[in-house]
N, C-alpha and C positions, 0 to 999 in steps of 0.2 A: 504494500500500500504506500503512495508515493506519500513525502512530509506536507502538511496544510491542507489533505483533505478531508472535506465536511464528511464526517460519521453521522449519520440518519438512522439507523437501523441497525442494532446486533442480537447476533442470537446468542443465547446461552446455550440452550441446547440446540445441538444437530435438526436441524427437518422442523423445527417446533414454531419457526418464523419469529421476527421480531419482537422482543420484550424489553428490551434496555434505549435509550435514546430516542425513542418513537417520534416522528415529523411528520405532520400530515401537511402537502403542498407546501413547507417554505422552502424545499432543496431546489425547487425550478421557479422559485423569485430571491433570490437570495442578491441581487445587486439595485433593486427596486430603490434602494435610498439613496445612490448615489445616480440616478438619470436626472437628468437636471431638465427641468421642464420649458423657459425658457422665458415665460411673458407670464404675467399675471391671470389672465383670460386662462393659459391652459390648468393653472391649478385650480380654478372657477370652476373649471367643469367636472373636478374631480369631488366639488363640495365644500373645500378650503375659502372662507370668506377673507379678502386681502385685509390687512392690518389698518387700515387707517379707516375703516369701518364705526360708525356707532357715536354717538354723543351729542358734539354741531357747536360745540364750544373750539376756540380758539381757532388757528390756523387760518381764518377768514373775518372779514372786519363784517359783516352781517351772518350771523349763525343763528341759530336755536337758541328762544331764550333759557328753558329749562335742560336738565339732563335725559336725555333720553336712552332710550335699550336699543341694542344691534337693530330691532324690526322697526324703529321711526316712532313706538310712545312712548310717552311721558313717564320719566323714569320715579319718579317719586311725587305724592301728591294725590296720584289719580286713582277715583275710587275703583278695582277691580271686580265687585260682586257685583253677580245682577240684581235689576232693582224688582220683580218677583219670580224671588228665588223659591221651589218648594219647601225649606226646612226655615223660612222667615218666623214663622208662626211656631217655633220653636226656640228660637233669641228672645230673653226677656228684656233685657235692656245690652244696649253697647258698650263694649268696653271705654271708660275713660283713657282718655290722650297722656 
C-alpha cells in the first residue's frame, strides 16, 4: 500500500467485509474544499448567502432605520404573534416588560 493513502475500509476478519474505518461517499469527494468557485453568484446557487447580507445600517448614507434579520424584518420591536391566535383564550394576562 503506497504512503498517504486514504484507508476507507478494513476488514478484520477475512470475507466478513468492512468493520473498522467505514466511509460512506466521502472517498470520491475528498478534494471538494479546495475547488475554488470563483464569483459570488456560483456559491449563491449552492445556498451560501454572501456576507454583507442583512441589517441596512452603515456602509450607505441612507439605510434602514431599525435593525433588521437576513429576510428584510424588523429585527427587534415587532410584535411576532398573531393577533387571533387559537390558545388567546388561554393567556390570562401578559407578561410585564
Amino acid at each position: 500500500m503506497p504512503l498517504g493513502m486514504a484507508i476507507h475500509n478494513i476488514e478484520i476478519t477475512l470475507g466478513k467485509g468492512g468493520q473498522l474505518a467505514r466511509v460512506a461517499g466521502l472517498l470520491g469527494n475528498v478534494g471538494v474544499n479546495q475547488k475554488s468557485l470563483g464569483r459570488v453568484r456560483s456559491k449563491h446557487w449552492l445556498g451560501k448567502r454572501l456576507p454583507s447580507r442583512g441589517g441596512g445600517e452603515g456602509r450607505a448614507p441612507i439605510g434602514r432605520k431599525k435593525p433588521t434579520t437576513p429576510w428584510g424584518y424588523p429585527a427587534l420591536g415587532r410584535r411576532s404573534r398573531k393577533r387571533n391566535k387559537y390558545s388567546d383564550n388561554l393567556i390570562l394576562h401578559r407578561r410585564s416588560k
